[in-house]
VEXZA-281969 format. One line per field, with one value per atom (N, C-alpha, C): chain; atom name; x, y, z. Coordinates in Angstrom, 1 decimal, always signed. Layout:
BEGIN
cadena <- [A,...]
atomo <- [CA,...]
c1 <- [X,...]
c2 <- [Y,...]
c3 <- [Z,...]
This chain:
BEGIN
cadena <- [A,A,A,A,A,A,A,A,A,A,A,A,A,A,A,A,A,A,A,A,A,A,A,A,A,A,A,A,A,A,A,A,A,A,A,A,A,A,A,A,A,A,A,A,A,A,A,A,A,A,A,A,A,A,A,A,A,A,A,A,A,A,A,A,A,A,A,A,A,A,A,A,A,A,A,A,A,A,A,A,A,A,A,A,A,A,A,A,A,A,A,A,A,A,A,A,A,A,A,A,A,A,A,A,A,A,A,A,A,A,A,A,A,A,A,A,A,A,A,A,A,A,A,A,A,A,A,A,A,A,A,A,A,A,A,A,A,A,A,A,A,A,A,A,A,A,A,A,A,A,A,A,A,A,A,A,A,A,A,A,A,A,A,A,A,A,A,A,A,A,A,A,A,A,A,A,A,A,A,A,A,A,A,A,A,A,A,A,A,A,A,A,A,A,A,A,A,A,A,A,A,A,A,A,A,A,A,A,A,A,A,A,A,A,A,A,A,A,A,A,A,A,A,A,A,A,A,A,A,A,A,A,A,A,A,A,A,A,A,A,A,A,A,A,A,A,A,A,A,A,A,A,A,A,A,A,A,A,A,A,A,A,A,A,A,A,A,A,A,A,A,A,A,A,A,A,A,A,A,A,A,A,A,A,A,A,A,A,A,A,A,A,A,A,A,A,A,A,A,A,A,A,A,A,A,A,A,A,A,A,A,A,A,A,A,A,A,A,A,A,A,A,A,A,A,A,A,A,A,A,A,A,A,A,A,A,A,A,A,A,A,A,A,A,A,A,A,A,A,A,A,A,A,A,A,A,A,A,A,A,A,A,A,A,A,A,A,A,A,A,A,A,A,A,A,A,A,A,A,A,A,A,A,A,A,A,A,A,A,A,A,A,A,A,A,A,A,A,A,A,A,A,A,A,A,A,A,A,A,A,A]
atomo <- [N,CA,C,N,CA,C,N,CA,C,N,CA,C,N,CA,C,N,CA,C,N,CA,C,N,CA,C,N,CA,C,N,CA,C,N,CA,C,N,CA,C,N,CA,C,N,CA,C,N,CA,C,N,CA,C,N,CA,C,N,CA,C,N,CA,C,N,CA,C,N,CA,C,N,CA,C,N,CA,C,N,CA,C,N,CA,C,N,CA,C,N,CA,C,N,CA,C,N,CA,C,N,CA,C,N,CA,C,N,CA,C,N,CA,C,N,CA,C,N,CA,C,N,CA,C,N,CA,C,N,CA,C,N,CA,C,N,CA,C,N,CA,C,N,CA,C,N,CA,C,N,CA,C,N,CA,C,N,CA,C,N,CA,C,N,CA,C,N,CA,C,N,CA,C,N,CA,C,N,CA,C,N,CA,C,N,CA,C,N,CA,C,N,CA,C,N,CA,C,N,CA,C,N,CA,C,N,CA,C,N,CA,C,N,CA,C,N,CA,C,N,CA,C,N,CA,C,N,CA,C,N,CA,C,N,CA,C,N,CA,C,N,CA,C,N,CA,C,N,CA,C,N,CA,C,N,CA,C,N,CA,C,N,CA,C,N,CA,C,N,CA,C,N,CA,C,N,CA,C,N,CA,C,N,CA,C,N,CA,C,N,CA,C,N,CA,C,N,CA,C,N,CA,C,N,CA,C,N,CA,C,N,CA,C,N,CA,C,N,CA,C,N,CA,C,N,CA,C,N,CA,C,N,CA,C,N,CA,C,N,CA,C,N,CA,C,N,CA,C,N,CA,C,N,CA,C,N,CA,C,N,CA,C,N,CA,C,N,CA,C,N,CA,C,N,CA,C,N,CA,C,N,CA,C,N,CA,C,N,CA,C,N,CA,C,N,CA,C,N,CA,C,N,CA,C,N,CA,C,N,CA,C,N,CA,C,N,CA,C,N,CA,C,N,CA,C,N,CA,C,N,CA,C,N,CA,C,N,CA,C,N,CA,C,N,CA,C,N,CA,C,N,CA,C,N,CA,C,N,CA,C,N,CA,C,N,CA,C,N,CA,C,N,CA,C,N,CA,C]
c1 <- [+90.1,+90.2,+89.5,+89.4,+88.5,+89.2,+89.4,+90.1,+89.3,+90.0,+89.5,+90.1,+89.7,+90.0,+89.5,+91.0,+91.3,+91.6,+90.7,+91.2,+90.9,+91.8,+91.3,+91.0,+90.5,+90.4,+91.3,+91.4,+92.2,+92.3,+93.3,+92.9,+93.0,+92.9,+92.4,+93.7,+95.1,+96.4,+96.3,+95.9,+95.9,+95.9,+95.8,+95.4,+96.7,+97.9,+99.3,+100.2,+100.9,+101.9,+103.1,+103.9,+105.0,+106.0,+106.5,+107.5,+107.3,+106.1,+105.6,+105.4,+105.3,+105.1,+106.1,+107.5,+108.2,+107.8,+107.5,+107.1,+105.7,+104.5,+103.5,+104.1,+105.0,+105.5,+106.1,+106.8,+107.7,+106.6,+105.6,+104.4,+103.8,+103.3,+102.5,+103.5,+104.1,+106.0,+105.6,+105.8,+105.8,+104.6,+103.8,+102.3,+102.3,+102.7,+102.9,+103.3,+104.5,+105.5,+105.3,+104.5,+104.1,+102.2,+101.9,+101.3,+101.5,+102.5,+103.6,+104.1,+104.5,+105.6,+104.2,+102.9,+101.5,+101.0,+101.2,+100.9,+99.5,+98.8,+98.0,+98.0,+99.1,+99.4,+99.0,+98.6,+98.7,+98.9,+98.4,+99.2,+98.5,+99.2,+99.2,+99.8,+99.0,+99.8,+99.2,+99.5,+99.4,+99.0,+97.8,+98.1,+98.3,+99.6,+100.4,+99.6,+98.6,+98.0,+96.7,+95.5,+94.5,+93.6,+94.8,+94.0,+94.0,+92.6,+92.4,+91.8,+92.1,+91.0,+89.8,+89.0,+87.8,+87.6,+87.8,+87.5,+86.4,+85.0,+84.0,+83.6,+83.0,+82.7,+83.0,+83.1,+83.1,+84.8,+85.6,+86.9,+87.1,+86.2,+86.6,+87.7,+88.1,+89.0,+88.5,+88.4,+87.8,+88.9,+89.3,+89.6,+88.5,+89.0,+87.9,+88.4,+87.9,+87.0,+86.1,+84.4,+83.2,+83.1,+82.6,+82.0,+81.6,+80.6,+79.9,+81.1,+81.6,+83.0,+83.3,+83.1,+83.6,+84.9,+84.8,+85.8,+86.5,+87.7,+88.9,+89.7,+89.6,+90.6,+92.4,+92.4,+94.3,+95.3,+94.8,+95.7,+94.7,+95.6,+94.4,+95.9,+95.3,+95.4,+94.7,+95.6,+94.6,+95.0,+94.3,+94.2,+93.5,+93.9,+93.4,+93.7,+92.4,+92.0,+91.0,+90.9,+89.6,+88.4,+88.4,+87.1,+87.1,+85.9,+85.8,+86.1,+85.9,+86.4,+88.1,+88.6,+89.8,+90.4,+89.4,+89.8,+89.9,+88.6,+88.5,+89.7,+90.5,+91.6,+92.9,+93.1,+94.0,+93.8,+92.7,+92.0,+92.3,+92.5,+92.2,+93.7,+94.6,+96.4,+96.5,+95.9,+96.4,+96.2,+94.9,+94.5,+94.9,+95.5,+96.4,+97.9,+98.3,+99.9,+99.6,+97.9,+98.5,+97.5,+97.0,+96.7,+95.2,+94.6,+93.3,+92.4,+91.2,+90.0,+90.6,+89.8,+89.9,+88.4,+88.2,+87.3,+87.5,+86.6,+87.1,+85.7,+86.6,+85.1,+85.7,+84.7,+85.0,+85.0,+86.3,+86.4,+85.8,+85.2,+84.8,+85.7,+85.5,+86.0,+87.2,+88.1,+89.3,+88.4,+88.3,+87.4,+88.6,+90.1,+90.8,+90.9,+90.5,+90.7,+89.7,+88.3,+87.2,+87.1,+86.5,+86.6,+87.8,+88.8,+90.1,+90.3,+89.1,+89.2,+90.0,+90.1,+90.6,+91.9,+92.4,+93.6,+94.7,+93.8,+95.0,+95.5,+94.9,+95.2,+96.8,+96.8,+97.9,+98.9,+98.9,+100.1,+100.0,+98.3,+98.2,+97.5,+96.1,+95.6,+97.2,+96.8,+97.7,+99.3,+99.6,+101.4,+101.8,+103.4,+103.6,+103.9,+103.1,+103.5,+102.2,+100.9,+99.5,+98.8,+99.3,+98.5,+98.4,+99.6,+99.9,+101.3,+101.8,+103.3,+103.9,+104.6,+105.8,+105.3,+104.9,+105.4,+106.9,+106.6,+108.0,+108.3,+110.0,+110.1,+111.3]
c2 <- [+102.2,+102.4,+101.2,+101.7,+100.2,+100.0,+98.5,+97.9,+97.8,+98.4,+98.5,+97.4,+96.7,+96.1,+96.9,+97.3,+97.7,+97.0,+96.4,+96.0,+96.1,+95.7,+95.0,+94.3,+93.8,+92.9,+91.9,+91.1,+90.3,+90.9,+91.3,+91.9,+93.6,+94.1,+95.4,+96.0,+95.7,+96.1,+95.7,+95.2,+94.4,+95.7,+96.4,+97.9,+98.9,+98.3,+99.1,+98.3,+98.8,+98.0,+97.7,+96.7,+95.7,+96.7,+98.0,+98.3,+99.5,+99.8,+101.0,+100.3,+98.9,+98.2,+98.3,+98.7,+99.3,+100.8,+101.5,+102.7,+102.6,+101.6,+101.6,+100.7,+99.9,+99.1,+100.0,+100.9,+102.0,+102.8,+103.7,+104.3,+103.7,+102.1,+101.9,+101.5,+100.7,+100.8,+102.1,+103.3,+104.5,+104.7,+104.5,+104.5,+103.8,+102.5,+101.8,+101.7,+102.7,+103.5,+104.4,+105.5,+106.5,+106.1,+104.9,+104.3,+103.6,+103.1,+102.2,+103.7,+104.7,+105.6,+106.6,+106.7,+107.1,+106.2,+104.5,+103.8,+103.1,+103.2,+102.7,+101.5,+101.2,+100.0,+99.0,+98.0,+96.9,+95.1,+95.2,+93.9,+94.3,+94.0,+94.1,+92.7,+92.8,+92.2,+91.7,+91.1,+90.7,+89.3,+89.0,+87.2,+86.7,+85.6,+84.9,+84.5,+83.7,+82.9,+82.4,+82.7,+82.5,+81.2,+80.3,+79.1,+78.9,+78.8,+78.4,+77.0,+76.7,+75.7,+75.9,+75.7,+75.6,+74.2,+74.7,+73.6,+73.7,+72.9,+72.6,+72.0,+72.7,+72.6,+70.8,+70.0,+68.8,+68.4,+69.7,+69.4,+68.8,+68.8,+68.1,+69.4,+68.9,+70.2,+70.2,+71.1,+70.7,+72.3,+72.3,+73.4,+74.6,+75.6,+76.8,+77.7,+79.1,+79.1,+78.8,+79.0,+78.6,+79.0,+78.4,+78.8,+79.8,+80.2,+81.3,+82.4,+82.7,+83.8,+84.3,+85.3,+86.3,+87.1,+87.5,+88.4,+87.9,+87.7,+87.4,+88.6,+88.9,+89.6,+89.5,+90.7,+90.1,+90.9,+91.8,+92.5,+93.1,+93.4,+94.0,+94.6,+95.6,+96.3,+96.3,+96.2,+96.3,+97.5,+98.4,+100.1,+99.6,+100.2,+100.4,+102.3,+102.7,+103.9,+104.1,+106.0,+106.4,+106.2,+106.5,+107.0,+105.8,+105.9,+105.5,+106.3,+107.8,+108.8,+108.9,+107.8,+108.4,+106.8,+106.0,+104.3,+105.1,+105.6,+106.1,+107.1,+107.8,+108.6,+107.9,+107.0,+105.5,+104.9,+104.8,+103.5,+104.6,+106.4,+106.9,+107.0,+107.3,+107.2,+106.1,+104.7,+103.7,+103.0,+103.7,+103.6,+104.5,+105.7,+106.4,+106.0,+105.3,+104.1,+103.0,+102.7,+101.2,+101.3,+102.8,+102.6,+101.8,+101.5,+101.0,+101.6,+100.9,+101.0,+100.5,+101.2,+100.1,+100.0,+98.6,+98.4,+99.0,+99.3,+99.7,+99.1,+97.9,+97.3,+97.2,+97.5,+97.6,+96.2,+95.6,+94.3,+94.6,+93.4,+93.0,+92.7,+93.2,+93.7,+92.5,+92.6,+91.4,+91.0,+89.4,+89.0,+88.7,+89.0,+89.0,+90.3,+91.3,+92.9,+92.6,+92.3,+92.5,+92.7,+93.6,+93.5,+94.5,+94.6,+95.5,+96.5,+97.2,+98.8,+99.4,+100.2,+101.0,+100.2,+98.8,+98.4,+99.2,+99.8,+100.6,+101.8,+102.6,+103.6,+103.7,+102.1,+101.5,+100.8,+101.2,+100.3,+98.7,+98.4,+97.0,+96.4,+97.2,+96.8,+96.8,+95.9,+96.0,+96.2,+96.3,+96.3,+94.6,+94.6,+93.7,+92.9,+91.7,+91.0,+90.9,+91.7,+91.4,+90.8,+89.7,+88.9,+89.4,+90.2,+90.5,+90.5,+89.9,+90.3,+91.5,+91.7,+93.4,+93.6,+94.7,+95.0,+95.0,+94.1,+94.2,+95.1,+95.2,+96.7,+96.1]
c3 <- [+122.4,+120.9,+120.3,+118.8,+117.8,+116.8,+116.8,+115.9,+114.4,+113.2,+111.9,+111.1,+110.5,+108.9,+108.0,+107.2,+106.0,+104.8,+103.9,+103.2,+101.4,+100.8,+99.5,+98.7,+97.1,+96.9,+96.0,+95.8,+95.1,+93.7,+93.1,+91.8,+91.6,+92.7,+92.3,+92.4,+92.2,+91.9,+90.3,+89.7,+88.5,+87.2,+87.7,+86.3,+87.0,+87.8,+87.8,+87.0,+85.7,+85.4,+86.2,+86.0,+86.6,+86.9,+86.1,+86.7,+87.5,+87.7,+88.4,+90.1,+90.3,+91.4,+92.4,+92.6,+93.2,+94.0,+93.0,+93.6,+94.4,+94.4,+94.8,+96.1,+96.1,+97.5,+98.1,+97.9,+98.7,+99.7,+98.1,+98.8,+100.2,+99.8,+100.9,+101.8,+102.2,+102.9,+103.9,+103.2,+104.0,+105.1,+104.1,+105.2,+105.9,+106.0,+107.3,+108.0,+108.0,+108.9,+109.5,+108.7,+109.1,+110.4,+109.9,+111.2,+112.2,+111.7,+113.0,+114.1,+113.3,+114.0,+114.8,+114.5,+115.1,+116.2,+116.5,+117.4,+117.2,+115.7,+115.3,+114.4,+113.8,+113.0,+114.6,+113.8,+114.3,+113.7,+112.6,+111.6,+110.3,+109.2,+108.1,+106.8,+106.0,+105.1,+103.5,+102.6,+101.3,+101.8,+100.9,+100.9,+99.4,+99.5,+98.4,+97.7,+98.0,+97.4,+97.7,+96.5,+96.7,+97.1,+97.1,+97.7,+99.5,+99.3,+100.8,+100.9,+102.4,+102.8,+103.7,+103.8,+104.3,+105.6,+106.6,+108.3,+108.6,+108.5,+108.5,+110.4,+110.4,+112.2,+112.8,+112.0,+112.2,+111.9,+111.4,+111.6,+109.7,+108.8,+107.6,+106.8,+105.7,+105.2,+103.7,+103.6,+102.1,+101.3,+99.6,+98.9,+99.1,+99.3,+99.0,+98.3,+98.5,+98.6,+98.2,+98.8,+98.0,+96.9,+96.1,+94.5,+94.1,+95.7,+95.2,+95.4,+96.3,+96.1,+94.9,+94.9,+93.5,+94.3,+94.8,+95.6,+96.7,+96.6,+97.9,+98.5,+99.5,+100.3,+99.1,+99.1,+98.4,+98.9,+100.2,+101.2,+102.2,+103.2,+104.3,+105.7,+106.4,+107.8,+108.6,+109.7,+111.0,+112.1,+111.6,+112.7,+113.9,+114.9,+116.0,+116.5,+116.1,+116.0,+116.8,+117.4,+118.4,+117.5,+116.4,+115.6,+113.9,+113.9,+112.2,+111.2,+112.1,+110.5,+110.6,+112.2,+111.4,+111.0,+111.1,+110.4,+108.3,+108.3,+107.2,+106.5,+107.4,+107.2,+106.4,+107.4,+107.2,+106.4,+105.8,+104.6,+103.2,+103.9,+102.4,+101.9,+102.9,+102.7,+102.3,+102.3,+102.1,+100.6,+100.5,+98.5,+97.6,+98.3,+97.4,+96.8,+98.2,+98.0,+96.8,+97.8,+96.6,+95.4,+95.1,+94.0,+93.8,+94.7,+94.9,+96.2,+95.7,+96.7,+97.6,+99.1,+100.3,+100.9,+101.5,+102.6,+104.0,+104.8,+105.9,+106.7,+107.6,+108.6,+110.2,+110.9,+112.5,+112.7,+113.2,+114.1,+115.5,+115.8,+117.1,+118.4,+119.6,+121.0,+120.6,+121.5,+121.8,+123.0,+123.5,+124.5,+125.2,+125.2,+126.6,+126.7,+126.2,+126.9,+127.2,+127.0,+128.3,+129.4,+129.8,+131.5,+132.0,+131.0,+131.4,+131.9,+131.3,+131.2,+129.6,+129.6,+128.5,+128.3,+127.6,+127.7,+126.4,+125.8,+124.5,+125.0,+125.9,+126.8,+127.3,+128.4,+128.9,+127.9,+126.8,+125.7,+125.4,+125.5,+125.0,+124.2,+123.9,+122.7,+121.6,+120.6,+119.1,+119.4,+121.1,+121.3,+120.8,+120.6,+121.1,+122.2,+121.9,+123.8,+124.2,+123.4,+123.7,+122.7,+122.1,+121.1,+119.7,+119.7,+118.3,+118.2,+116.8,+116.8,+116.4,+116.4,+116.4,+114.9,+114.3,+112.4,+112.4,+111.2,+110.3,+109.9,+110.2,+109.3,+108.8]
């Protein structure tokens, strides 16, 4: 199977008002249940806060993001699904919850399943105990 990033952008919850935000956390809540309870969840989440740092190959740290950045990631999933149309399936239940667009991009092989064979087959791509932790529930 192929691991998908799903995601969104920073902002693009910003057009649901404050008390309708409960019912959009419930919604998506569900869907990540309803992927967890499928065997295709594999980590998920919101990020708090837009400040990042930036580790420069030489190990320096500097504030980011870059300048040029217009758009930040401001939640994202990670499917491990047979197909793109059904990464796309996933990405479309999941902009209905939260009320936004999603991205949907194919991550690259895990280089310790290399060589394995089919390791999602056997319960290890995206299990816990294979370099990912358990979803919260």
């Amino acid at each position: 199977m192929t691991r998908y990033l799903i995601s969104f952008d920073s902002g693009a919850m910003n057009h649901i008002p404050g008390e309708e935000m409960p019912a959009v956390g419930k919604a998506s809540h569900a869907v990540v249940q309803e992927a967890v309870d499928a065997g295709v969840w594999v980590f998920g989440g919101g990020l708090e806060s837009q400040r990042a740092s930036v580790v420069a190959t030489d190990g320096t740290v500097t504030d980011g993001p870059y300048p040029e950045t217009k758009e930040v990631i401001g939640g994202f999933s990670v499917v491990d699904v047979p197909s793109r149309e059904e990464a796309l399936a996933w990405a479309a239940k999941i902009a209905v919850a939260c009320r936004c667009a999603q991205e949907v991009r194919e991550l690259g092989a895990d280089a310790r399943l290399a060589g394995d064979g089919d390791a999602a087959t056997r319960g290890g791509a995206g299990r816990p105990g294979v370099g990912m932790p358990p979803p919260h529930r």
